[in-house]
mmCIF file of the N, C-alpha and C atoms, coordinates in Angstrom:
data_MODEL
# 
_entry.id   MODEL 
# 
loop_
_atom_site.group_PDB 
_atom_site.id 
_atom_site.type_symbol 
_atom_site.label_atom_id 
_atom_site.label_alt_id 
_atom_site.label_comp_id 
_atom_site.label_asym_id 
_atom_site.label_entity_id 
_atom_site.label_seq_id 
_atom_site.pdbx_PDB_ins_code 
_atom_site.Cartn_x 
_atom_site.Cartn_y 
_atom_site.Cartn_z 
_atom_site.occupancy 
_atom_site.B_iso_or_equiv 
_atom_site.pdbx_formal_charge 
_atom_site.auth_seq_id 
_atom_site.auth_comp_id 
_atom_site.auth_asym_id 
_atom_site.auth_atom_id 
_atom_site.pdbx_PDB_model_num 
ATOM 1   N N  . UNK A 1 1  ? -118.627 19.473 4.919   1.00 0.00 ? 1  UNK A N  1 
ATOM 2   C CA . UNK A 1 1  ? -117.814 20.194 3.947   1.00 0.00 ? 1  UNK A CA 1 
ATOM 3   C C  . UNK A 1 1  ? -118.674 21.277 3.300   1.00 0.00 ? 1  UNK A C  1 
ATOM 4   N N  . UNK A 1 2  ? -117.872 22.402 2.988   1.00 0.00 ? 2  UNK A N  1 
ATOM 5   C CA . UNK A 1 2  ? -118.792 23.558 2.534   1.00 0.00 ? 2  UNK A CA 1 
ATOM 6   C C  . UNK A 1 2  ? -119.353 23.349 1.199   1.00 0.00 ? 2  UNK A C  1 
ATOM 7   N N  . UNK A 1 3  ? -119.745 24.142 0.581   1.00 0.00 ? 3  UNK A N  1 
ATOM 8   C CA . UNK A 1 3  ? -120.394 24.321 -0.823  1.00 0.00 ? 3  UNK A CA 1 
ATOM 9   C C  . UNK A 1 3  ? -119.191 24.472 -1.988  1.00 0.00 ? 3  UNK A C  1 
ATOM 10  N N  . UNK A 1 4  ? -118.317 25.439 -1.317  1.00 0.00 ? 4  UNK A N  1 
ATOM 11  C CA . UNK A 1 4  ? -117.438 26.383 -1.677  1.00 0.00 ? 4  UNK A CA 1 
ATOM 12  C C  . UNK A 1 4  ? -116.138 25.718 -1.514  1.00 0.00 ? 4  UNK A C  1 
ATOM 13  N N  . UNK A 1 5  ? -115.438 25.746 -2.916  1.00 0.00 ? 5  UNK A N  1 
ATOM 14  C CA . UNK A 1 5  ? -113.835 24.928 -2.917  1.00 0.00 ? 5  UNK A CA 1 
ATOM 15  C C  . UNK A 1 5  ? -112.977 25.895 -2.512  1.00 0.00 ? 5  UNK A C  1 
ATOM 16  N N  . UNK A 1 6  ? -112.183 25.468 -1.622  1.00 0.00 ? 6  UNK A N  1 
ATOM 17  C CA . UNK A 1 6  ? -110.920 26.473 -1.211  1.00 0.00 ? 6  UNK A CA 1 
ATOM 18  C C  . UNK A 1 6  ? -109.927 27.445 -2.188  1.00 0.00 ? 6  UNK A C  1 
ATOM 19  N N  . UNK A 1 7  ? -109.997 28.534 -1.382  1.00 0.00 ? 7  UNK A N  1 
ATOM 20  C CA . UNK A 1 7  ? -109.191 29.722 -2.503  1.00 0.00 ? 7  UNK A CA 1 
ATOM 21  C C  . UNK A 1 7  ? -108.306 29.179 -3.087  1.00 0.00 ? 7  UNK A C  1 
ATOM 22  N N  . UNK A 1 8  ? -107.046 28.666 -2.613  1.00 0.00 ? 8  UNK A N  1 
ATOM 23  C CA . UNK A 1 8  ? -105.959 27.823 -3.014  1.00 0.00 ? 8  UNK A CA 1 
ATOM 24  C C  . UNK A 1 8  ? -105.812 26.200 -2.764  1.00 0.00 ? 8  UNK A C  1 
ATOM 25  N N  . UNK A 1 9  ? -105.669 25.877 -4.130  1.00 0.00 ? 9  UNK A N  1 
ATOM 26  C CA . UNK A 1 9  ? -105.600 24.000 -4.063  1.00 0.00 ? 9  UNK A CA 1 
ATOM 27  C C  . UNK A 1 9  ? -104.601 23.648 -4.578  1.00 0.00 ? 9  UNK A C  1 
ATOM 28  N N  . UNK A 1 10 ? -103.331 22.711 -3.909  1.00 0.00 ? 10 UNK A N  1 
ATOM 29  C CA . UNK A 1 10 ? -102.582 22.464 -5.184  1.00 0.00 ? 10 UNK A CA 1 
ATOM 30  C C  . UNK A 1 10 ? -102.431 20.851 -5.092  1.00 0.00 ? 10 UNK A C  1 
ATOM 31  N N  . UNK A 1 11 ? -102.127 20.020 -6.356  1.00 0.00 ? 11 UNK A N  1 
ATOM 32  C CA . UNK A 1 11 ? -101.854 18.786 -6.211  1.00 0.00 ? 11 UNK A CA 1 
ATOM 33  C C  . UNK A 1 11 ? -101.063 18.467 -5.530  1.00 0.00 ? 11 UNK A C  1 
ATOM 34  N N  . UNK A 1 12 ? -99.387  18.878 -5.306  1.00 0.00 ? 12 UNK A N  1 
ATOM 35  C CA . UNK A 1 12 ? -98.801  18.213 -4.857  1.00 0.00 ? 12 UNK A CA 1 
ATOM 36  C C  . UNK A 1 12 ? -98.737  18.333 -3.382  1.00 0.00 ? 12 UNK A C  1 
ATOM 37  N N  . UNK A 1 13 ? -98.687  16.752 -2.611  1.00 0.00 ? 13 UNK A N  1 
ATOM 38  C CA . UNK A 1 13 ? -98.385  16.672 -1.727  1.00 0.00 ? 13 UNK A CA 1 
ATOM 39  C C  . UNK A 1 13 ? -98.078  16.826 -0.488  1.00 0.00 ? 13 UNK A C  1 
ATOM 40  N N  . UNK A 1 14 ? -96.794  17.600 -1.029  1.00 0.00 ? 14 UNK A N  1 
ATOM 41  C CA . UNK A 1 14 ? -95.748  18.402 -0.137  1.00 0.00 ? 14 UNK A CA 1 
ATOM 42  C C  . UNK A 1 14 ? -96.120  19.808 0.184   1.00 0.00 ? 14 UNK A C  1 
ATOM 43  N N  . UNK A 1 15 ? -97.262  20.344 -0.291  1.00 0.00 ? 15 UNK A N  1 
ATOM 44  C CA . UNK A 1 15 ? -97.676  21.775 -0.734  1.00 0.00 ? 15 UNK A CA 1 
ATOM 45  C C  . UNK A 1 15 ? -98.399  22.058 0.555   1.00 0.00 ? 15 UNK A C  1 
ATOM 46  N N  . UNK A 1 16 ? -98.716  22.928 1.484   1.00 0.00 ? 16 UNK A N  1 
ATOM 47  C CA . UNK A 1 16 ? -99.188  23.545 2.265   1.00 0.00 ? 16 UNK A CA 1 
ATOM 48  C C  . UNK A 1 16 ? -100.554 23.284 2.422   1.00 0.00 ? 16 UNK A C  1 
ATOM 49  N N  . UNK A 1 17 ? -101.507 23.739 0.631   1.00 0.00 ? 17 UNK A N  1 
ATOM 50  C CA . UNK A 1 17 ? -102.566 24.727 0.351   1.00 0.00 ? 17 UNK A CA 1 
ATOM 51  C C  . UNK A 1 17 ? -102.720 22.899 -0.532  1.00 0.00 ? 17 UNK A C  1 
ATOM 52  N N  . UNK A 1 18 ? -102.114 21.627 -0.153  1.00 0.00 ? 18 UNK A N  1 
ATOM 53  C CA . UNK A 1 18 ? -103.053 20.520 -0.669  1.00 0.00 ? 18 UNK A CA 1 
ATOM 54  C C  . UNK A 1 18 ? -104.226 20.249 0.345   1.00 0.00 ? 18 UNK A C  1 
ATOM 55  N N  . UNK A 1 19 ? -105.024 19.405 -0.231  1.00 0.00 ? 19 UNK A N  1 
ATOM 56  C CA . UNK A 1 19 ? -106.191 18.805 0.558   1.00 0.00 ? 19 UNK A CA 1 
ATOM 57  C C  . UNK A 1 19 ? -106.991 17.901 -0.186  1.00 0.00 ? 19 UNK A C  1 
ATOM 58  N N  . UNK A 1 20 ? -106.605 16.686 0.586   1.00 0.00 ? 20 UNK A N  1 
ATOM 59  C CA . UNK A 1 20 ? -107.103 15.578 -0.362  1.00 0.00 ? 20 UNK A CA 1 
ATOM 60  C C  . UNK A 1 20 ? -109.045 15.931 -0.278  1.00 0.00 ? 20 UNK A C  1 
ATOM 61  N N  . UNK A 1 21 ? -109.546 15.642 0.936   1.00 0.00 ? 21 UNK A N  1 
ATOM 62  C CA . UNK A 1 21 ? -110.884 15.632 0.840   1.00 0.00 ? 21 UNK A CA 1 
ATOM 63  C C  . UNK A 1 21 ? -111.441 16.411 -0.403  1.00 0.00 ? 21 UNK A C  1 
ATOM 64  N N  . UNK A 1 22 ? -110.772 17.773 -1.082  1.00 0.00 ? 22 UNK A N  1 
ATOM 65  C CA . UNK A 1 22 ? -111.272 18.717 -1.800  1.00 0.00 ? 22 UNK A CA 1 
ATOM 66  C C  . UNK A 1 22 ? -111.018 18.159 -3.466  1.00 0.00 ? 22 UNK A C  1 
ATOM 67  N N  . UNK A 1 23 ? -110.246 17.228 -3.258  1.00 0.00 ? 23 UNK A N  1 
ATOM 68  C CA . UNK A 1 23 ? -109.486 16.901 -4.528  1.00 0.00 ? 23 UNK A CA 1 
ATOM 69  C C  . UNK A 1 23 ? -110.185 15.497 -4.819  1.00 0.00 ? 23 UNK A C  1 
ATOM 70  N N  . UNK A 1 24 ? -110.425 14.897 -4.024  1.00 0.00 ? 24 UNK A N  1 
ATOM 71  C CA . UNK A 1 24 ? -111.709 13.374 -4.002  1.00 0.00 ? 24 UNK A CA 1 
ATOM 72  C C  . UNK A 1 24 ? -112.834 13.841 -4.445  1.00 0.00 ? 24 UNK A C  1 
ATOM 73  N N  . UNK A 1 25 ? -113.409 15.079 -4.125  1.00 0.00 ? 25 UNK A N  1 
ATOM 74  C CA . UNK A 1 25 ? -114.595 15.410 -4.208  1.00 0.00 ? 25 UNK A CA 1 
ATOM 75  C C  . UNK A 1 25 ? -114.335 15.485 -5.849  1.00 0.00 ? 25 UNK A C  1 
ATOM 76  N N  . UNK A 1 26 ? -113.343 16.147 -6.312  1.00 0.00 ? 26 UNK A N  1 
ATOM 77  C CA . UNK A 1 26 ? -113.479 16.636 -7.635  1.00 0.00 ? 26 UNK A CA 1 
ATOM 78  C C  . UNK A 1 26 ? -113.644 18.216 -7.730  1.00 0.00 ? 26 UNK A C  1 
ATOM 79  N N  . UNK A 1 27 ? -112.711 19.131 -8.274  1.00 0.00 ? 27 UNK A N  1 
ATOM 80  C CA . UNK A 1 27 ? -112.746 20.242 -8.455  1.00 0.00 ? 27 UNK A CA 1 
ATOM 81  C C  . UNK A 1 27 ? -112.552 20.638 -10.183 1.00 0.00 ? 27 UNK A C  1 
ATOM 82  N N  . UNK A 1 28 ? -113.593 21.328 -10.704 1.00 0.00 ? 28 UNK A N  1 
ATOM 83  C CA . UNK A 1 28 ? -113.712 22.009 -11.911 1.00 0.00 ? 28 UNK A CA 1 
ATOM 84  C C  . UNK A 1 28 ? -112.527 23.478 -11.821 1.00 0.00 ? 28 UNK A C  1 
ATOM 85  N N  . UNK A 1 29 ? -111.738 23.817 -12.860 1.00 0.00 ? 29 UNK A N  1 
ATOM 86  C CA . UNK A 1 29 ? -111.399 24.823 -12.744 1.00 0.00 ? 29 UNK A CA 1 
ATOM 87  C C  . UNK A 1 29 ? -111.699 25.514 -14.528 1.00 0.00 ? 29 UNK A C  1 
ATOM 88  N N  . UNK A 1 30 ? -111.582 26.887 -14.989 1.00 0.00 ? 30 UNK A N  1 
ATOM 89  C CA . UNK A 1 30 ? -112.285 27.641 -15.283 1.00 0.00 ? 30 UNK A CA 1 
ATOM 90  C C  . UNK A 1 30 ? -111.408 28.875 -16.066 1.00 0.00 ? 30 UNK A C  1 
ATOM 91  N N  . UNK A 1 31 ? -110.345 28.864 -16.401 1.00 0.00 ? 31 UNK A N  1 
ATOM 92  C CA . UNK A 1 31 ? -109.468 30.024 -16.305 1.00 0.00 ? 31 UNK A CA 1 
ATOM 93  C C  . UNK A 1 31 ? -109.905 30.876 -17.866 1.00 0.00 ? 31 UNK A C  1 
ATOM 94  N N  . UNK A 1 32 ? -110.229 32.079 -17.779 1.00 0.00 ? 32 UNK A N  1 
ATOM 95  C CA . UNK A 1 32 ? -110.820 32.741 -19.247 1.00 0.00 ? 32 UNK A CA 1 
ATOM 96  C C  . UNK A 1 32 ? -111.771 32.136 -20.081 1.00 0.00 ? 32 UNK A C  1 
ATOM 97  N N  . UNK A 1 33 ? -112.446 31.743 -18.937 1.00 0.00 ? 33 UNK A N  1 
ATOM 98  C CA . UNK A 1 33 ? -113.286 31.182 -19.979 1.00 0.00 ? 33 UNK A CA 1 
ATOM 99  C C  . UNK A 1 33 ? -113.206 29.716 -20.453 1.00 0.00 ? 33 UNK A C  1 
ATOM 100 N N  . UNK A 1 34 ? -111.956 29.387 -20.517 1.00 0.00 ? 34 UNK A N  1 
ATOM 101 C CA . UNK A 1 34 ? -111.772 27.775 -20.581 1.00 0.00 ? 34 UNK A CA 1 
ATOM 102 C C  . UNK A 1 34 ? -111.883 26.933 -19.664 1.00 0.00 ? 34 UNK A C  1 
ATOM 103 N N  . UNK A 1 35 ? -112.375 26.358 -19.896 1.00 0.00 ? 35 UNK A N  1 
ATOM 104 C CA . UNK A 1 35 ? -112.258 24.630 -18.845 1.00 0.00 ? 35 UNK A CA 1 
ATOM 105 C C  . UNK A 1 35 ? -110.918 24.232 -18.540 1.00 0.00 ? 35 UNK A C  1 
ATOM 106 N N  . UNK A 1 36 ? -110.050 23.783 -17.627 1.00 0.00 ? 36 UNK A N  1 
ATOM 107 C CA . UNK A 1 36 ? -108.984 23.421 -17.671 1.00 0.00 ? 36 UNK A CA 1 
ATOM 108 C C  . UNK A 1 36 ? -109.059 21.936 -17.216 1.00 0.00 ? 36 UNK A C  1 
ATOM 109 N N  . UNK A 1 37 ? -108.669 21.009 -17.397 1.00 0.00 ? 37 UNK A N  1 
ATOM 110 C CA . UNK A 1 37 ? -108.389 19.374 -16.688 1.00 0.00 ? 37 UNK A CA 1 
ATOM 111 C C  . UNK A 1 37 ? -107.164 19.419 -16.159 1.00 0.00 ? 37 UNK A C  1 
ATOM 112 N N  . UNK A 1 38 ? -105.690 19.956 -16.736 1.00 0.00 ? 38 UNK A N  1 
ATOM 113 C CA . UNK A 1 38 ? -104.896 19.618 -16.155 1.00 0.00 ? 38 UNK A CA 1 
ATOM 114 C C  . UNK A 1 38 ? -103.853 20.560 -15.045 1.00 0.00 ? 38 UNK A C  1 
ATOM 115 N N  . UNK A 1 39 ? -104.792 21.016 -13.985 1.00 0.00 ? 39 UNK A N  1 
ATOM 116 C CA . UNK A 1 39 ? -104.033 22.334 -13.348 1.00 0.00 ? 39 UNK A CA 1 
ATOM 117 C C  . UNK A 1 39 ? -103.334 21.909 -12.302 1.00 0.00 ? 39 UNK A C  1 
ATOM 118 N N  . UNK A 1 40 ? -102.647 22.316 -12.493 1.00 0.00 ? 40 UNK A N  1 
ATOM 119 C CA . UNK A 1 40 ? -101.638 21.435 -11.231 1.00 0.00 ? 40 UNK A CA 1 
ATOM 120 C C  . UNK A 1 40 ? -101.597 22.448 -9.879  1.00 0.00 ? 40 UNK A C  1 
ATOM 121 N N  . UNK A 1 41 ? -102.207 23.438 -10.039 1.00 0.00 ? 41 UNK A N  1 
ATOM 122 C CA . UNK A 1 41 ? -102.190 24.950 -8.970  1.00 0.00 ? 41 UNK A CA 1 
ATOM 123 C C  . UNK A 1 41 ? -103.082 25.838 -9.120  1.00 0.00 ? 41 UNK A C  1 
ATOM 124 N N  . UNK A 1 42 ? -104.103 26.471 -7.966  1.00 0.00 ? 42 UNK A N  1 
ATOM 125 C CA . UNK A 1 42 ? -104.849 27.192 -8.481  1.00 0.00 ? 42 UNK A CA 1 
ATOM 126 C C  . UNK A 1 42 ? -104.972 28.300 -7.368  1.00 0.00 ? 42 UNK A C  1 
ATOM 127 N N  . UNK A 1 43 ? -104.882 29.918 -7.423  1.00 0.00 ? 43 UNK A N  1 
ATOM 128 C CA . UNK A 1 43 ? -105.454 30.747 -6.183  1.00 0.00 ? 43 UNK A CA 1 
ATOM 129 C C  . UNK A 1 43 ? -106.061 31.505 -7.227  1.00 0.00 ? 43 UNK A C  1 
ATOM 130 N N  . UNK A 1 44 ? -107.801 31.181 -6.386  1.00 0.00 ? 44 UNK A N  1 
ATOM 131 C CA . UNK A 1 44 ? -108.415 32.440 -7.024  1.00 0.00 ? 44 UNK A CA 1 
ATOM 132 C C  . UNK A 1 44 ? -108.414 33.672 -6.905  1.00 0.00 ? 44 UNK A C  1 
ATOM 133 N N  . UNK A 1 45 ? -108.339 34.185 -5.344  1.00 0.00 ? 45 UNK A N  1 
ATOM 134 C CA . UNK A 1 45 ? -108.311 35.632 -4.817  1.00 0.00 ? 45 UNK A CA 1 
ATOM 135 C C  . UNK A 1 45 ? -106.663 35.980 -5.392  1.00 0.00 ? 45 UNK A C  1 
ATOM 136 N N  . UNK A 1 46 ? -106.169 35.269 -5.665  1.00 0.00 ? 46 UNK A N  1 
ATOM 137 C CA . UNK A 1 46 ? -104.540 36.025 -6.734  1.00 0.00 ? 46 UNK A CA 1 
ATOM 138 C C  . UNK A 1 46 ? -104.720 36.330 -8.235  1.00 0.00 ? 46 UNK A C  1 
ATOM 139 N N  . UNK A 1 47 ? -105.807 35.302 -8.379  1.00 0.00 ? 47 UNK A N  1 
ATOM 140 C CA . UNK A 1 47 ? -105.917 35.337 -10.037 1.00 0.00 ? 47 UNK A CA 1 
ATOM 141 C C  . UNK A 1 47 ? -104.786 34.368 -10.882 1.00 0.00 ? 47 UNK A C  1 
ATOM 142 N N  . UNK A 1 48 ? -104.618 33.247 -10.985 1.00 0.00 ? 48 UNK A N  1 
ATOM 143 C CA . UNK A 1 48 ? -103.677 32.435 -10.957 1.00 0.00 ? 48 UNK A CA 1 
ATOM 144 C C  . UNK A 1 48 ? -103.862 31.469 -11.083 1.00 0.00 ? 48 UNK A C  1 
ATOM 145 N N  . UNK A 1 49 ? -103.400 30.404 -12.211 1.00 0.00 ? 49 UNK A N  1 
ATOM 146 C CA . UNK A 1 49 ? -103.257 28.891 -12.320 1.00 0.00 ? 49 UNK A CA 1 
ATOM 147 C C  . UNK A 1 49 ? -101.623 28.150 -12.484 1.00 0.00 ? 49 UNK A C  1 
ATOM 148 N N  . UNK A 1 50 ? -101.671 27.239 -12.291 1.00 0.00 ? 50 UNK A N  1 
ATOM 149 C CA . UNK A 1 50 ? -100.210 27.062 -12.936 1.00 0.00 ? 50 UNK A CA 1 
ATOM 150 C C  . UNK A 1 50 ? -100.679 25.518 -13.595 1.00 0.00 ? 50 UNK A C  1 
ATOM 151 N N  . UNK A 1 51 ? -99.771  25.455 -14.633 1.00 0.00 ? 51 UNK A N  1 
ATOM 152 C CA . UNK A 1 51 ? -100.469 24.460 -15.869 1.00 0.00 ? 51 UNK A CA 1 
ATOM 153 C C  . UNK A 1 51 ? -99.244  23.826 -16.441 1.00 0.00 ? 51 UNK A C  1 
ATOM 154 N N  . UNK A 1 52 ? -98.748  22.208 -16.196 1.00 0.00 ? 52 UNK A N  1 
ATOM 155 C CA . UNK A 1 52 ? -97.435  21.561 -16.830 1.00 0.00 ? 52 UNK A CA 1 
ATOM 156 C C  . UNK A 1 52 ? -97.415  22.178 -18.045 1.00 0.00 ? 52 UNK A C  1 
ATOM 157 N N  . UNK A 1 53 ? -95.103  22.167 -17.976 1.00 0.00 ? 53 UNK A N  1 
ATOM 158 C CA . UNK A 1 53 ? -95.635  22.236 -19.638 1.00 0.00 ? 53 UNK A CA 1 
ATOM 159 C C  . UNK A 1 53 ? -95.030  21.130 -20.314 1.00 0.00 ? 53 UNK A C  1 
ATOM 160 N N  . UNK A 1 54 ? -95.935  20.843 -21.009 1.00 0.00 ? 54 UNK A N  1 
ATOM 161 C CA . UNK A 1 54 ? -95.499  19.366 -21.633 1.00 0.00 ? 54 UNK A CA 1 
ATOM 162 C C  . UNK A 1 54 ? -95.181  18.409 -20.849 1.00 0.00 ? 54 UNK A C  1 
ATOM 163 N N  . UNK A 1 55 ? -93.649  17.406 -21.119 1.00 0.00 ? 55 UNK A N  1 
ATOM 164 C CA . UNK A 1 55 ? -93.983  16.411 -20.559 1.00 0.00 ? 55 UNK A CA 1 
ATOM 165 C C  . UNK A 1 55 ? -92.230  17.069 -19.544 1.00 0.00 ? 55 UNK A C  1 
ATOM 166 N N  . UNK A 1 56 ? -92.319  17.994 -19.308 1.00 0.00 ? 56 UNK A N  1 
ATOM 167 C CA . UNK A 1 56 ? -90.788  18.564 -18.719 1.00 0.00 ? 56 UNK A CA 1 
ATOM 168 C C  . UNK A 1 56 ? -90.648  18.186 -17.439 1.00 0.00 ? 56 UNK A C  1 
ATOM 169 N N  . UNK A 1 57 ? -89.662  17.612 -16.731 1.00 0.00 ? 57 UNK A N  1 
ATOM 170 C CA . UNK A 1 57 ? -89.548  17.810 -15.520 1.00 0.00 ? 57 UNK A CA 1 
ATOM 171 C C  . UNK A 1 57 ? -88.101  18.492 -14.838 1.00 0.00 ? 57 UNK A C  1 
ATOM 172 N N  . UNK A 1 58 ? -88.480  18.892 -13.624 1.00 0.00 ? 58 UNK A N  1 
ATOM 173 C CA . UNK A 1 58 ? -87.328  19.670 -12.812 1.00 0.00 ? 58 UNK A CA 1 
ATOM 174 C C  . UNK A 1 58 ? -86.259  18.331 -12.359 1.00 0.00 ? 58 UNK A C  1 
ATOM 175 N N  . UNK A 1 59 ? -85.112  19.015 -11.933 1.00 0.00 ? 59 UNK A N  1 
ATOM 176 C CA . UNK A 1 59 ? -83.842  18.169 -11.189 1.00 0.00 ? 59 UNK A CA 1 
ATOM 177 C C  . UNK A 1 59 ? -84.512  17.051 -10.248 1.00 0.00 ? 59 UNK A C  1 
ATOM 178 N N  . UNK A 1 60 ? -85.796  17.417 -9.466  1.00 0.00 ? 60 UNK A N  1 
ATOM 179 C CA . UNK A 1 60 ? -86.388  16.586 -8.583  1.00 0.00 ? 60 UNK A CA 1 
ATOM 180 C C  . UNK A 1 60 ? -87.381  15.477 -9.318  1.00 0.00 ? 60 UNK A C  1 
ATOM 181 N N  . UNK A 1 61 ? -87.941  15.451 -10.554 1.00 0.00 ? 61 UNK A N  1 
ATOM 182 C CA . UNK A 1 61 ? -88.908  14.758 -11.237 1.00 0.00 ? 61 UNK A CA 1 
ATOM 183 C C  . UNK A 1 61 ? -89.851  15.098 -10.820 1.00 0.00 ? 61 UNK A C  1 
ATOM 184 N N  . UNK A 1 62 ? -90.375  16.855 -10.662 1.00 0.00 ? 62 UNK A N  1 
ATOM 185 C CA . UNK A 1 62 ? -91.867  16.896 -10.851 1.00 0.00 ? 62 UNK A CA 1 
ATOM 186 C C  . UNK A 1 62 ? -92.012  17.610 -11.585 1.00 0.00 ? 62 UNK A C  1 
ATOM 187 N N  . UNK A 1 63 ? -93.186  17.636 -12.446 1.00 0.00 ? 63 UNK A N  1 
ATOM 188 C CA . UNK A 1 63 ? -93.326  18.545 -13.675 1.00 0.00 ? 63 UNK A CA 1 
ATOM 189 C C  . UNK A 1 63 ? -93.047  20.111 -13.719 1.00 0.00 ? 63 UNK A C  1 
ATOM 190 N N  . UNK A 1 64 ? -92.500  20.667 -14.701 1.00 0.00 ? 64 UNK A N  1 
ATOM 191 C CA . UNK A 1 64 ? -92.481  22.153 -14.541 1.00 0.00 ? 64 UNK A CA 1 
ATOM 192 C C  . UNK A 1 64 ? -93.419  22.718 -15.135 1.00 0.00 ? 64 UNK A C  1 
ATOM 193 N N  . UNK A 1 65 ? -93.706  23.855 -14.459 1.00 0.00 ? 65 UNK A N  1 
ATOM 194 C CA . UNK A 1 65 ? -95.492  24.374 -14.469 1.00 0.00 ? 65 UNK A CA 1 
ATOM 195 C C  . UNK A 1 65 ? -94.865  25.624 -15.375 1.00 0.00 ? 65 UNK A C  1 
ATOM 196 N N  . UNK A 1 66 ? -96.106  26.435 -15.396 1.00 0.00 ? 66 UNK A N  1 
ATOM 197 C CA . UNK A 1 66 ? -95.882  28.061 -16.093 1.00 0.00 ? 66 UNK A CA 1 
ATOM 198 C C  . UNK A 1 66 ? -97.218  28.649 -15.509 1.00 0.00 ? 66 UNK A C  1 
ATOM 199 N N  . UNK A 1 67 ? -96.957  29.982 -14.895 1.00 0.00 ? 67 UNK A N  1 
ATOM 200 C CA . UNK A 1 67 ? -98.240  30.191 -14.159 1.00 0.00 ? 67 UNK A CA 1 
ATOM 201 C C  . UNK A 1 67 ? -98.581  31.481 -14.681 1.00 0.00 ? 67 UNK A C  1 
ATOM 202 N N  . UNK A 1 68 ? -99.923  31.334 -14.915 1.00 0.00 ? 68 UNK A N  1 
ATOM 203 C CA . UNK A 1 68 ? -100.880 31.911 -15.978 1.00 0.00 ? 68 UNK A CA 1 
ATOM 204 C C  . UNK A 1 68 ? -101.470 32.770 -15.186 1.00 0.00 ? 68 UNK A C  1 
ATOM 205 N N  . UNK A 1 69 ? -101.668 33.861 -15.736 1.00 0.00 ? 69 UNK A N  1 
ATOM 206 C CA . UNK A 1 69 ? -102.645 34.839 -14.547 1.00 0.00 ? 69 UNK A CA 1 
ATOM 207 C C  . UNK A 1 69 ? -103.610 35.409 -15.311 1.00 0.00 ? 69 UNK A C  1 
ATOM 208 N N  . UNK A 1 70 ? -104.748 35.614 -14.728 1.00 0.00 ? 70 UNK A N  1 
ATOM 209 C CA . UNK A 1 70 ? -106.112 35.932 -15.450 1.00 0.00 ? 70 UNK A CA 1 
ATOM 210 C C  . UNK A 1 70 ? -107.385 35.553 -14.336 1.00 0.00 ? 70 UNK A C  1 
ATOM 211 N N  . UNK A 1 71 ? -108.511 36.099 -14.676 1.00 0.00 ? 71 UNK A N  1 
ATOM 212 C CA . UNK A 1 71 ? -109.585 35.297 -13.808 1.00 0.00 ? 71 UNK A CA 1 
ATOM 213 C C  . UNK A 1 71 ? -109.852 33.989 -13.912 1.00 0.00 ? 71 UNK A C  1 
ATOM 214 N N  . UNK A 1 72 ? -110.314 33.485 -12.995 1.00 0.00 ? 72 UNK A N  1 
ATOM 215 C CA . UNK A 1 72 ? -110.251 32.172 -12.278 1.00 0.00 ? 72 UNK A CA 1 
ATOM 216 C C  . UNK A 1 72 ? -111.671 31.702 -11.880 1.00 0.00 ? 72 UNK A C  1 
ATOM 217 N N  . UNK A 1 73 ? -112.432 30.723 -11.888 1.00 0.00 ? 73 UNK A N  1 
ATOM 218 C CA . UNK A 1 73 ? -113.645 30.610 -11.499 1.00 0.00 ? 73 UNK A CA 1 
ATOM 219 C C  . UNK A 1 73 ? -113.525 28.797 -11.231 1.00 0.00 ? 73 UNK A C  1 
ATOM 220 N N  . UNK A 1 74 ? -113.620 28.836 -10.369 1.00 0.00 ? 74 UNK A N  1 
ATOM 221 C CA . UNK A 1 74 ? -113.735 27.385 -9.497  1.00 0.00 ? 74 UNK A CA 1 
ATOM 222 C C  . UNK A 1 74 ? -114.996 26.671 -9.169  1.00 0.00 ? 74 UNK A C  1 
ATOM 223 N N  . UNK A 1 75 ? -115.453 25.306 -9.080  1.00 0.00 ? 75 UNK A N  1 
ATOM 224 C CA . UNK A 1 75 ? -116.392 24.513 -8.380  1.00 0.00 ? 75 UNK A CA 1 
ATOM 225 C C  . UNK A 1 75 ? -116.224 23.218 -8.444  1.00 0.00 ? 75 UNK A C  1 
ATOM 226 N N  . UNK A 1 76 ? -117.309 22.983 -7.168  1.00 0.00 ? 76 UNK A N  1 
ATOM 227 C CA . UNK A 1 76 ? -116.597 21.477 -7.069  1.00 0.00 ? 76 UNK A CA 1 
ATOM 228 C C  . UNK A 1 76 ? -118.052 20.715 -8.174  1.00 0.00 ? 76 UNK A C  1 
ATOM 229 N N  . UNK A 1 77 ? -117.223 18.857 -8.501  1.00 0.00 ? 77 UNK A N  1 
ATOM 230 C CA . UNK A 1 77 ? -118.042 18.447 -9.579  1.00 0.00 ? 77 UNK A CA 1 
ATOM 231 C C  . UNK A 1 77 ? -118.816 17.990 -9.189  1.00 0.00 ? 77 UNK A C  1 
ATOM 232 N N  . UNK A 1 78 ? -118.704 17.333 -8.120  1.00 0.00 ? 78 UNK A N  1 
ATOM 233 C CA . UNK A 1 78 ? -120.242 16.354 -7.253  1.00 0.00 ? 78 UNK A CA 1 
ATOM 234 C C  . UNK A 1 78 ? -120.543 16.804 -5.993  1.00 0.00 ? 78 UNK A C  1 
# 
């Protein structure tokens, strides 16, 4: 496995751009400067997070996000 966490990671599942190995390892994300813990979506080369809001969910029961755009700075924790 590389050094380097993939441009796009997302939690769920069903998502294309998931990958467990990257997500076991543990990924830090970074957005303005802040630390984030709870990102549910991330492309760096877009500039982009997406972040629940609250405790809301869609018709399907998965959380509804709001996607934040700004620089992005990623790494993995171990």
């Amino acid at each position: 496995m590389s050094d380097t966490p993939p441009d796009r990671l997302a939690l769920d599942r069903r998502s294309p751009y998931f990958d467990e190995a990257a997500l076991e390892r543990g990924i830090g994300v970074r957005f303005k400067g802040v630390e984030y813990t709870n990102v549910a979506e991330y492309c760096v080369s877009e500039g982009w997070i997406r972040l629940p809001v609250g405790k809301s969910l869609d018709r399907r029961g998965n959380a509804m996000t709001f996607k934040h755009t700004g620089p992005v700075e990623v790494w993995y924790l171990t």
